[in-house]
C-alpha positions in Angstrom: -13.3 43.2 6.3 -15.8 42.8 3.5 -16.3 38.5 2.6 -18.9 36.3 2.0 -21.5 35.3 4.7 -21.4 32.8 7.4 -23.7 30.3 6.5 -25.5 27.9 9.3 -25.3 23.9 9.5 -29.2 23.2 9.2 -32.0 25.4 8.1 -34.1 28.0 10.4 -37.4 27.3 12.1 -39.3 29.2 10.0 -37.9 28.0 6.6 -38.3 24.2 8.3 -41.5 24.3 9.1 -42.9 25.8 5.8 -40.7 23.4 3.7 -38.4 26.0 2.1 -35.1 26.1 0.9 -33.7 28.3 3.4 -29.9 29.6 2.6 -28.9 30.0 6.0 -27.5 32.9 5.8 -26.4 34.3 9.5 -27.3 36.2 11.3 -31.0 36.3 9.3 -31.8 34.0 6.7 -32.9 36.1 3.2 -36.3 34.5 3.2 -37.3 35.6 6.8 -35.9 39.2 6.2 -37.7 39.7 2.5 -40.7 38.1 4.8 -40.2 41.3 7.2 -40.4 38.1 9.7 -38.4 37.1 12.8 -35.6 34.8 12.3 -34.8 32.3 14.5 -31.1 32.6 13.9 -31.0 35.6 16.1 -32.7 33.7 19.4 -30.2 31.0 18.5 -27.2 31.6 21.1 -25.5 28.2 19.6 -25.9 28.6 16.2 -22.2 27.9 14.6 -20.8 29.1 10.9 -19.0 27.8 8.0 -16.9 29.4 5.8 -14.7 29.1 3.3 -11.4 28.5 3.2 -10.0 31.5 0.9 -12.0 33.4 3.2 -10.8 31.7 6.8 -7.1 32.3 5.3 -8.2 35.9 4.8 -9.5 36.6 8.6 -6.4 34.4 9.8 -3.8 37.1 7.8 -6.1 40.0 9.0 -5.9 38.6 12.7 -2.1 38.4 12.4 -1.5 42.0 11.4 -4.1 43.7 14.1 -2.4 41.3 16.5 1.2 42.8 15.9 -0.5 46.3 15.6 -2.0 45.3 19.5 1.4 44.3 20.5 3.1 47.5 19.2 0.5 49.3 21.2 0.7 47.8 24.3 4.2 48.5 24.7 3.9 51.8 23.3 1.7 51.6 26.9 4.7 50.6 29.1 7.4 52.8 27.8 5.7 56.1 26.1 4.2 57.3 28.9 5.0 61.2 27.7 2.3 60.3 25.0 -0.8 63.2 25.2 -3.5 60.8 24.9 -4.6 58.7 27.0 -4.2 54.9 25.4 -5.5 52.5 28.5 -8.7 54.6 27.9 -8.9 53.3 24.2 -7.6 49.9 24.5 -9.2 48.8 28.0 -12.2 47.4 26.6 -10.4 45.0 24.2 -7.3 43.9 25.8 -9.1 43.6 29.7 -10.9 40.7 28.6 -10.2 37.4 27.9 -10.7 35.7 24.0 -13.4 33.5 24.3 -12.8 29.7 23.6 -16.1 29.3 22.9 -19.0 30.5 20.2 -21.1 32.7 21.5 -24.7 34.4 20.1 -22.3 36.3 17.3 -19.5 34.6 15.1 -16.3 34.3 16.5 -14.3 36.0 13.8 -17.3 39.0 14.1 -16.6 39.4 17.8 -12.2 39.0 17.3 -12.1 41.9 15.1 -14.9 43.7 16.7 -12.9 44.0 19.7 -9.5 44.6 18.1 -10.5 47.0 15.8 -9.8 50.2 17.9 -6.1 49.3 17.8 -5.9 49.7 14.2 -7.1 53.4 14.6 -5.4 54.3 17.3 -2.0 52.6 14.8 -2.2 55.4 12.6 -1.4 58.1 14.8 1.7 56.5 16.4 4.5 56.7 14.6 7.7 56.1 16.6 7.4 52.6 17.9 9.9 50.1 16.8 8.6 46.1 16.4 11.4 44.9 18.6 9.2 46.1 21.6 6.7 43.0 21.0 6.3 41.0 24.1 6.0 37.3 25.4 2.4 37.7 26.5 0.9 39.2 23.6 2.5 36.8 20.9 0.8 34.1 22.8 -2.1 35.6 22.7 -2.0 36.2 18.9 -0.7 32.4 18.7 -4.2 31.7 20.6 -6.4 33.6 18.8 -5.4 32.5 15.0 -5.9 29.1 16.5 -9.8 30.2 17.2 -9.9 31.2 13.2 -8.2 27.8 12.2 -11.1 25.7 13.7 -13.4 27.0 11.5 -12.1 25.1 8.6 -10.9 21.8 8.6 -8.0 23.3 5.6 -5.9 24.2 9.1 -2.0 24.8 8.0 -0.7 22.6 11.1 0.1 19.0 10.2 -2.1 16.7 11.1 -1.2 12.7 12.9 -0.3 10.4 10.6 1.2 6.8 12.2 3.6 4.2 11.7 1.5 2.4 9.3 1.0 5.4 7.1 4.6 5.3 5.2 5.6 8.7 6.4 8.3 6.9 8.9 9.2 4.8 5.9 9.5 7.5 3.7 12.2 9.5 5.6 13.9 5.9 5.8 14.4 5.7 2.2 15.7 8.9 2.1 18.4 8.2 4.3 19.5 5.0 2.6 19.7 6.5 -1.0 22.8 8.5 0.7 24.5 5.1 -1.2 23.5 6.8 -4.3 25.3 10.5 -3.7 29.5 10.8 -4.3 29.9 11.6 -0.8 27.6 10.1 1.3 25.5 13.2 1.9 21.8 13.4 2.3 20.0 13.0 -1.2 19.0 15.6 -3.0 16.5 16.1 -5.6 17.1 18.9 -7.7 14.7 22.2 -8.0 14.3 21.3 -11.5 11.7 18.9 -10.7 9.4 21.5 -9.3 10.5 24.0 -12.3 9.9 21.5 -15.3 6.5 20.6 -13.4 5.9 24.7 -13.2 6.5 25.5 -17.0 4.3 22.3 -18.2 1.5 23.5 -15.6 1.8 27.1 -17.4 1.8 25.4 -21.1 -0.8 23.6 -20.9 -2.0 23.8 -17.4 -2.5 21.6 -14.7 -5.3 18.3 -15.5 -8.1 18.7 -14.0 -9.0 16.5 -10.7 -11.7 14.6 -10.9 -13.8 17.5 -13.1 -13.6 20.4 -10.2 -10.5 21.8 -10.7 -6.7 21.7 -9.6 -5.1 19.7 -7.0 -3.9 22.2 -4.9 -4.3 21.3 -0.8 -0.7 21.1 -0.2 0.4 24.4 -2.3 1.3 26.0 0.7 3.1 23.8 3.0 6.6 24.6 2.6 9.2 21.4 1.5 12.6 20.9 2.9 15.7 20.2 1.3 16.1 16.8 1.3 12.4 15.4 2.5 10.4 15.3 -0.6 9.6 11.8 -0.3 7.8 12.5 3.2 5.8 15.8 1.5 4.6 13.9 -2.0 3.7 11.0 1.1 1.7 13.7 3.3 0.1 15.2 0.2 -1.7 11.6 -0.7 -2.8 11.2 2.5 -4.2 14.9 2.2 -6.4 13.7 -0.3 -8.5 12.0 2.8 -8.5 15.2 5.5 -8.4 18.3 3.4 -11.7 18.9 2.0 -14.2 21.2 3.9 -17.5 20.4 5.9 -20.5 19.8 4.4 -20.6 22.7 1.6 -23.9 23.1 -0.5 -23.1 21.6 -3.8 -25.7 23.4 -5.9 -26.3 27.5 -6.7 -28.1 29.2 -4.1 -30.0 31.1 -7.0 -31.1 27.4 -8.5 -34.2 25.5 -7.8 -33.4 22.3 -6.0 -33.5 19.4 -9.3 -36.8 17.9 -10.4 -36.3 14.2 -9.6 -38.5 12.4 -12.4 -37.5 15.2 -15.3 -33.6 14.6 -14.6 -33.8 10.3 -14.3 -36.2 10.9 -17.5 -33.4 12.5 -18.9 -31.0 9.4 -19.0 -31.3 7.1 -21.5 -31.9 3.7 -20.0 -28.7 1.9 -21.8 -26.8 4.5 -19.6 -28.5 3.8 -16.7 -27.8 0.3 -16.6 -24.6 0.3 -17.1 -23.9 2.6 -14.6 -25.9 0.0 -12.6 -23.8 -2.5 -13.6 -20.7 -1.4 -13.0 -21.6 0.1 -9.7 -22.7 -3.6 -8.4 -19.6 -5.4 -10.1 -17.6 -2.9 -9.1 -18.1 -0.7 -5.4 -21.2 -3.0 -4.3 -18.1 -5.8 -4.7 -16.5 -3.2 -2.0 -19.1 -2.7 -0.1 -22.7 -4.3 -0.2 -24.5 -1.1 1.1 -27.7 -1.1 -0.8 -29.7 -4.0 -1.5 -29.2 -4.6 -4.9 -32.6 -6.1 -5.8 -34.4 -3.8 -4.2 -32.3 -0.8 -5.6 -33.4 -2.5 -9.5 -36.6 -2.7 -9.0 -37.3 1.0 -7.5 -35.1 3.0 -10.2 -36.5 1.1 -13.0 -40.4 1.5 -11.2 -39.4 5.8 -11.2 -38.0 5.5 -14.5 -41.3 4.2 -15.5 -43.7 5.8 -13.5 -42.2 9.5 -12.4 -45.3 10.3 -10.8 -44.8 7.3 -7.9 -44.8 8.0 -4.4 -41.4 7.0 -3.9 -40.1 9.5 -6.3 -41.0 12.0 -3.4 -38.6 10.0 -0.6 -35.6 11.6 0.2 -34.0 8.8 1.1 -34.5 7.3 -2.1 -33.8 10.2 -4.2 -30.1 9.9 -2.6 -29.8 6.6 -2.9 -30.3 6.5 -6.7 -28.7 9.6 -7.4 -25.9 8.4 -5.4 -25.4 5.0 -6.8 -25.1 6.2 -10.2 -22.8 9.0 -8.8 -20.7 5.9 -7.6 -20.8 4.0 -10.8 -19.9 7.2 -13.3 -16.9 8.2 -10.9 -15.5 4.2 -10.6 -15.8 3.3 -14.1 -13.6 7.0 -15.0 -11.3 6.1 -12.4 -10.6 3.2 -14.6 -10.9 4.9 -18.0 -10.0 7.9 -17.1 -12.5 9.9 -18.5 -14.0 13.1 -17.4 -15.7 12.9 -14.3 -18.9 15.9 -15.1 -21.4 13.4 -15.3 -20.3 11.6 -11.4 -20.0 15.6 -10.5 -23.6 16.1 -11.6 -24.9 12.9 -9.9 -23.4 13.8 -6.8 -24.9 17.5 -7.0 -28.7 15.9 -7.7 -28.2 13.6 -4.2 -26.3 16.4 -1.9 -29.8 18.3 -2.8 -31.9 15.7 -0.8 -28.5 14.7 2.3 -29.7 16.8 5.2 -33.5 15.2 4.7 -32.4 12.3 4.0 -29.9 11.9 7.0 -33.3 12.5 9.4 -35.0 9.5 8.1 -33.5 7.3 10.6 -30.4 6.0 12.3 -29.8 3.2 9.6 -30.6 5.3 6.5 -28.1 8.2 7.9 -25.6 5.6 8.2 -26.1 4.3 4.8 -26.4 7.6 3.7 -22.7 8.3 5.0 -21.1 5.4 4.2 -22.4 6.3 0.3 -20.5 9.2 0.7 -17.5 7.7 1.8 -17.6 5.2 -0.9 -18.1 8.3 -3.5 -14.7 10.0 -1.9 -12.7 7.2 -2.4 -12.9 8.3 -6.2 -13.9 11.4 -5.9 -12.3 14.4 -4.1 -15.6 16.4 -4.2 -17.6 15.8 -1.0 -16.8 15.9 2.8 -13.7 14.6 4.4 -13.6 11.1 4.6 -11.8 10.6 7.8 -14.4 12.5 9.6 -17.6 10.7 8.0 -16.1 7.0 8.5 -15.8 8.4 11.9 -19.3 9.4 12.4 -20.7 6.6 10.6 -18.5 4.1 13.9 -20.3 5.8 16.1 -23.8 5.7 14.6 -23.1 1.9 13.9 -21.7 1.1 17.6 -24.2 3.4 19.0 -27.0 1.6 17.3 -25.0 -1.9 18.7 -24.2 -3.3 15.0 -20.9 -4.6 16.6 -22.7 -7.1 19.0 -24.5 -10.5 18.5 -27.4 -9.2 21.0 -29.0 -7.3 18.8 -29.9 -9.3 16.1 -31.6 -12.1 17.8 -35.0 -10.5 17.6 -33.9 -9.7 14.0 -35.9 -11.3 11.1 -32.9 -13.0 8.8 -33.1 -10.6 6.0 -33.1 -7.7 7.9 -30.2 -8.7 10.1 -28.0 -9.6 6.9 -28.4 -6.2 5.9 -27.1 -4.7 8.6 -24.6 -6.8 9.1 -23.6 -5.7 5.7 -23.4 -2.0 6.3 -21.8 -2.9 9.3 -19.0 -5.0 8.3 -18.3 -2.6 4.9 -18.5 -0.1 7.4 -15.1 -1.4 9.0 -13.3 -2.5 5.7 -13.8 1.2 5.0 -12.0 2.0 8.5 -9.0 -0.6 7.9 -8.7 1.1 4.7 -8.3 4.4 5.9 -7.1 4.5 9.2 -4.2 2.2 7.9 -3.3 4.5 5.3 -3.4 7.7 7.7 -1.5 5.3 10.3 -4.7 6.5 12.9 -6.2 4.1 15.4 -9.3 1.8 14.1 -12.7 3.5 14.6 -14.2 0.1 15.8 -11.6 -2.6 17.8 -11.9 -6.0 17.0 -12.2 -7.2 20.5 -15.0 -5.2 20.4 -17.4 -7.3 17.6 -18.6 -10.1 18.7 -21.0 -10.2 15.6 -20.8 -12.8 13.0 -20.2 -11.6 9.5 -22.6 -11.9 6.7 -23.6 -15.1 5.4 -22.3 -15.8 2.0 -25.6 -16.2 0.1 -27.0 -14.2 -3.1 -30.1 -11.7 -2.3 -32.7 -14.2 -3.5 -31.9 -17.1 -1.2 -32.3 -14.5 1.9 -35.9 -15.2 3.7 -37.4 -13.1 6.5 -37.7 -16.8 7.9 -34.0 -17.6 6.6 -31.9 -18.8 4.1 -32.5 -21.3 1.3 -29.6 -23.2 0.0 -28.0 -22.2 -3.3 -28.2 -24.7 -6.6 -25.5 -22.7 -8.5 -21.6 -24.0 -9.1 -20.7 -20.5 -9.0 -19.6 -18.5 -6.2 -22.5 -16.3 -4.7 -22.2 -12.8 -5.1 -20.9 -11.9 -1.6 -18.0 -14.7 -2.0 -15.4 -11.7 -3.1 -16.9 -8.8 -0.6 -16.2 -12.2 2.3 -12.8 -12.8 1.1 -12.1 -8.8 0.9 -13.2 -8.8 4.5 -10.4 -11.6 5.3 -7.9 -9.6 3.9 -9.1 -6.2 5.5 -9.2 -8.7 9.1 -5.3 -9.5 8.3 -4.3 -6.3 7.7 -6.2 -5.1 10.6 -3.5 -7.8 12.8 -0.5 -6.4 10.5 -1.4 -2.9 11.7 -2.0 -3.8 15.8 1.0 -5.7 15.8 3.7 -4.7 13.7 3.0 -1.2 13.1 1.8 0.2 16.6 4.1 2.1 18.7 3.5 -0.2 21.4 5.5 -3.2 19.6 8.6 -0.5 19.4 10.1 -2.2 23.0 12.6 -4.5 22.3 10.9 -8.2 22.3 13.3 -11.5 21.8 14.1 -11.7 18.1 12.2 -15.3 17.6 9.0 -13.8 18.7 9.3 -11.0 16.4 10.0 -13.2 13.3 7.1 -15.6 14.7 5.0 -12.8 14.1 5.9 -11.9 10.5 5.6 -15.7 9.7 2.3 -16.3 11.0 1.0 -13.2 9.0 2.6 -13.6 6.0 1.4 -17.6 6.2 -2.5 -16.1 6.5 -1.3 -14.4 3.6 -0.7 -16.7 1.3 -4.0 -18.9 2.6 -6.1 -16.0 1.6 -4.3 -16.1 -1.7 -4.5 -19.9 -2.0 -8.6 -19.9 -1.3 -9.9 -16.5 -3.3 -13.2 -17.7 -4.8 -13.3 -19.4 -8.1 -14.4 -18.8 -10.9 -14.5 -14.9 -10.6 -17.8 -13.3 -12.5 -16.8 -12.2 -16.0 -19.2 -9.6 -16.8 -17.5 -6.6 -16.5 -13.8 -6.8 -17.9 -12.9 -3.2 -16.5 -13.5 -4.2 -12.9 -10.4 -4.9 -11.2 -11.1 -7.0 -8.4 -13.0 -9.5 -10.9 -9.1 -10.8 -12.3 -6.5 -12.9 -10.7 -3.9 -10.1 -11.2 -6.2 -7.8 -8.4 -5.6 -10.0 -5.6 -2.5 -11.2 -6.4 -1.5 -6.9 -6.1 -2.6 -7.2 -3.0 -1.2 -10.1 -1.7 1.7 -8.7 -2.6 1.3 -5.1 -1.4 0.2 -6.5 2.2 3.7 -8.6 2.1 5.3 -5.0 2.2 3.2 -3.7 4.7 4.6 -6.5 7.0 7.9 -6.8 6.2 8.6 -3.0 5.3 10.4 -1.3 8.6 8.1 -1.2 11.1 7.9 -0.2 15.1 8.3 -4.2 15.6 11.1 -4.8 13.5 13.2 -1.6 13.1 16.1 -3.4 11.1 15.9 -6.0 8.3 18.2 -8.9 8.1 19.2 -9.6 4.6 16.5 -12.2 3.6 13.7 -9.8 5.0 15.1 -7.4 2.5 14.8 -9.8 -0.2 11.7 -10.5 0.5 10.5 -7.0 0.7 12.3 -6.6 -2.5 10.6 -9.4 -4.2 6.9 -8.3 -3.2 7.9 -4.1 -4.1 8.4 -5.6 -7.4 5.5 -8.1 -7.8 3.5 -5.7 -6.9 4.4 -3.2 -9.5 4.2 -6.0 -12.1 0.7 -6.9 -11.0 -0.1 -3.0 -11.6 1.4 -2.7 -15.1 -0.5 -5.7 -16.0 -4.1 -4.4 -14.8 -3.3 -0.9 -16.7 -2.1 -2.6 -19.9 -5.4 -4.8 -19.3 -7.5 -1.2 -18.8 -8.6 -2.3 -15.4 -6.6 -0.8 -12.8 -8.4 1.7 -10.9 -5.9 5.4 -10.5 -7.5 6.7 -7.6 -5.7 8.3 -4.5 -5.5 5.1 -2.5 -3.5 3.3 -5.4 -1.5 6.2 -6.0 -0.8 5.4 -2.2 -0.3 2.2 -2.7 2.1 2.2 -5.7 4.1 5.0 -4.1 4.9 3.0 -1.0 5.3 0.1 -3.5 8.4 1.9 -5.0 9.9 3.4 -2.0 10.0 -0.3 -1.0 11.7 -0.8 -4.0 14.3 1.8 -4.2 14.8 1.4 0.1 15.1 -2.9 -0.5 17.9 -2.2 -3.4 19.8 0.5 -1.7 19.6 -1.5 1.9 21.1 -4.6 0.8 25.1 -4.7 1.9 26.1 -6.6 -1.0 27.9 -4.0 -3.8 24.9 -2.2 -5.1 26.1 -2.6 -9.1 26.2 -6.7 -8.2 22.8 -6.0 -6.6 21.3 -4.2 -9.9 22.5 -6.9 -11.6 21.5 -9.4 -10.7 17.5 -7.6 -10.0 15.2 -5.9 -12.0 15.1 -3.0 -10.4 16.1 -0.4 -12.9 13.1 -2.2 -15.0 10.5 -1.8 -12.3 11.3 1.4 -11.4 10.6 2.2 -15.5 7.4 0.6 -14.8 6.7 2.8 -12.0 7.0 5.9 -13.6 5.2 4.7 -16.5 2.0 3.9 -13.7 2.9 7.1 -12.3 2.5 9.1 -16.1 -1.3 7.9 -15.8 -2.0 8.8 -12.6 -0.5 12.4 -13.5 -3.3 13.2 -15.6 -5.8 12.9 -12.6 -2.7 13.8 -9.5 -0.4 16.8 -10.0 1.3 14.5 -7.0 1.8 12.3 -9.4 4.0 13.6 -11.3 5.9 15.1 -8.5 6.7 11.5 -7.1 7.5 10.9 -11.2 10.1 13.2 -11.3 11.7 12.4 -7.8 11.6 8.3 -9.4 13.3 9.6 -12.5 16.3 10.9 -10.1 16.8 7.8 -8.3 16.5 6.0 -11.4 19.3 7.8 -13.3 21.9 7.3 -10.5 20.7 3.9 -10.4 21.8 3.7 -13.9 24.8 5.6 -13.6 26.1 2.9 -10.4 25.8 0.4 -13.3 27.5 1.8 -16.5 30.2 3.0 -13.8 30.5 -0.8 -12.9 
């Protein structure tokens, strides 16, 4: 089966050691055959592949039909004994031995259809065997083997875990309840129209293009059933985290790797700063990963200077190409503007990852956790489950987590790794409490202070000067971020983990909620004041950013949950209230032209709205008294309007518009029959 190569994970000896881009092709890089040299691929019995995922889905369909021609055979073994030839003679050698579970010296998907291959010639000349003859054993073992293909991507078609906390459970929920809203009681439909309106707009004018690669396609394939569309559009936002491939090579194989000074030269310097500044109002506000004085003063030196020393690092080569990656794809999130340039950043640093990741265990982690702030925009790079996950175990290998290892620590160099630690588990809460997966690193695990809130210029090898300014310092909002990322952290351990599912005394279950919802509202009593007003497309520099997710952490805690299953009727109100707070705190941002649409607040306004429509539809009161005497008709116009932008970033998007639009117009039709 013709395809394209299997490529290695890291570059051969040969190519290493004389500092060439080697395209590790298996098994013999190009370089090392044009060389009429050696490679060391082929003394490399643990070398593994990558491929693509067009091409994995290829093998995997090819498997499945030599698989059923194997089974046909070896019954024709059983039961056509008259046969002239002799088939255990042609079909010993692949079905006496066992499939490896392992990689050996060749690929897996080399050696599977190497030994398989005879069947399909021996198909052709028998003619008389009916497919009904297919037995136990031998769909197992085709089960087994299209398994072996599936782990070389990470694209696999079986579903992968998502929790409690995730909305998935939540989902289903409300599509139980808005039975209310159907004649006779039966499960709720949505109509195939919504897929066919979205199918003939996608062929007029095609489908928008995410993030400047292409369409969103990952969940094209993954068949919906009737009456569970709210838990697919759910799954395919959370696919936005776990279904891009490993560690692909971002630029042409046929291209020289970029010329550092020529490109930055390139940029005019008005661009460059504000790229600078927006990265360090907005995603250093995130996550202080760089040192932002530092960072200045080297891209302005290489701007100057091309010829510097430091314009040969690695390391720093990713970092500024990286950064202003960062910067392009935030600030489009929020103006929705093309996303070529962030693209073309991100190509210039993925040129310089793999020699950059060997500089050291603290610049690898900061190089992944650069990454992982660059995915939270931006679908293009690795899968962000997987790199947070790496980057825990770097940082807890490394012992970030514990007091011990910063006593022999001079100050500043402690508070920046105290930093990448600490943005290191917001990023985890983030994620793992979307996906509903457990934390990377525990919290009864750090026993590490956080970072001091201070501004980079007060922070001495020796320690810490005191600050004259009235304002806040510039780690004030990342510190109070952190709070809110600790809270949720409790809101996910104990109201959303299947361990709180037993049944507990109902006064310690609502103890819970209160004392959560009470740190709640003292993290949105004491957010830092005045907020910086440099940059008025930041979101988290306004009032109406925290106040979004005040609210949208009240749903978290009071939406159904493994600790409280059922709502009483005030619960429901107040999960009502919050679902449409929260939406108005949205609206306001996008009218303002400082909401963010990226995947984690489509996330986040779709389980706003579920919340709504599930809070409304709960309620045992008569649901026309109920529309009444809420806004929820109005919020849920509000919704779809949020929804409309995101659309032209998420073809999910407008799925989840069109499902809205359903509820809403039998909403609307409860009321005018009233």
């Amino acid at each position: 089966m013709s395809g394209p190569a299997a490529r290695a994970e890291s570059s051969c000896r040969r190519c290493h050691h004389r500092k060439k881009r080697c395209d590790k092709t298996l098994p013999q890089c190009k370089a090392c055959h044009h060389a009429h040299q050696r490679c060391s691929y082929l003394d490399d019995e643990k070398e593994t592949a990558t491929f693509s995922i067009a091409y994995v889905r290829g093998l995997e369909t090819h498997v499945k039909e030599l698989e059923q021609q194997l089974a046909m055979f070896l019954s024709t073994q059983t039961t056509e004994s008259e046969l002239t030839y002799n088939v255990g003679n042609d079909i010993g050698a692949s079905v006496g031995l066992d499939y490896p579970s392992h990689p050996s010296a060749t690929s897996p998907v080399q050696s599977s259809i190497a030994n398989v291959q005879p069947i399909a010639q021996q198909q052709q000349r028998m003619t008389n065997v009916s497919s009904s003859q297919h037995t136990t054993t031998t769909t197992h073992r085709a089960e087994s083997l299209t398994e072996e293909l599936k782990l070389l991507s990470l694209e696999a078609t079986a579903d992968r875990h998502v929790g409690p906390s995730s909305g998935i459970s939540f989902a289903k929920l409300t599509q139980a309840v808005l039975r209310r809203l159907s004649p006779d009681q039966q499960e709720f439909i949505f109509e195939d129209s919504i897929d066919d309106e979205q199918d003939e707009e996608e062929q007029e004018v095609g489908t928008e293009p995410q993030n400047g690669m292409g369409q969103e396609g990952y969940m094209t394939d993954i068949e919906i059933e009737p009456g569970a569309m709210f838990t697919a559009a759910s799954a395919e936002i959370n696919m936005h985290l776990v279904a891009s491939p490993p560690l692909p090579l971002y630029y042409s194989q046929e291209e020289e790797p970029y010329s550092f000074q020529d490109s930055l030269s390139f940029l005019e310097p008005s661009h460059i700063n504000h790229l600078l500044e927006f990265y360090f109002a907005h995603s250093h506000t995130l996550y202080p990963i760089v040192r932002q004085q530092e960072f200045t003063h080297v891209i302005w030196r290489l701007y100057a200077n091309p010829s510097d020393p430091l314009g040969r690092s690695a390391l720093w080569q990713f970092r500024i190409w990286m950064v202003l990656a960062i910067g392009s794809t935030a600030y489009s999130s929020v103006s929705l503007l093309d996303e070529t340039e962030s693209v073309q950043h991100f190509n210039k640093a993925m040129v310089h990852f793999e020699t950059a990741m060997g500089c050291g265990d603290l610049a690898a982690l900061e190089v992944l956790m650069l990454q992982v702030s660059y995915s939270f925009f931006n679908k293009l790079g690795p899968n962000t489950w997987i790199l947070i996950g790496m980057a825990a175990r770097m940082a807890t290998g490394m012992g970030l987590h514990a007091a011990d290892q910063y006593k022999n620590l001079t100050v500043d160099v402690a508070e920046h790794q105290k930093r990448l630690f600490f943005s290191l588990y917001m990023m985890d809460r983030v994620v793992s409490l979307t996906l509903g997966r457990p934390f990377a690193i525990q919290d009864d695990d750090i026993t590490v202070e956080p970072f001091a809130d201070t501004d980079d210029e007060n922070i001495r090898p020796e320690g810490i000067t005191p600050s004259t300014k009235l304002e806040p310092s510039t780690m004030a909002i990342p510190l109070h971020i952190l709070a809110l990322r600790n809270i949720a952290s409790e809101i996910g351990s104990r109201v959303h983990s299947i361990k709180n599912s037993n049944a507990a005394n109902q006064q310690a279950k609502e103890q819970t909620l209160q004392s959560l919802h009470k740190r709640l509202i003292e993290w949105r009593r004491t957010m830092p004041f005045p907020l910086p007003g440099g940059q008025s497309k930041v979101p988290h520099l306004c009032t109406n950013w925290f106040d979004f997710n005040y609210y949208t952490h009240v749903i978290m805690l009071y939406r159904p949950s493994p600790l409280c299953q059922t709502l009483d009727l005030s619960q429901l109100r107040v999960l009502a209230d919050a679902s449409s707070m929260a939406i108005h705190q949205a609206i306001t941002m996008h009218k303002q032209q400082r909401f963010s649409y990226n995947w984690l607040n489509l996330a986040v306004l779709f389980n706003a709205t579920l919340s709504l429509m599930y809070s409304t539809t709960a309620q045992p009161n008569n649901l026309s008294q109920v529309l009444e005497s809420n806004k929820a008709i109005e919020d849920l116009e509000l919704s779809i309007e949020l929804l409309q932008a995101f659309s032209r970033k998420f073809a999910s998007a407008k799925r989840i518009q069109g499902m809205i639009q359903v509820v809403l117009g039998k909403l609307k039709m409860q009321v005018a029959h009233s």
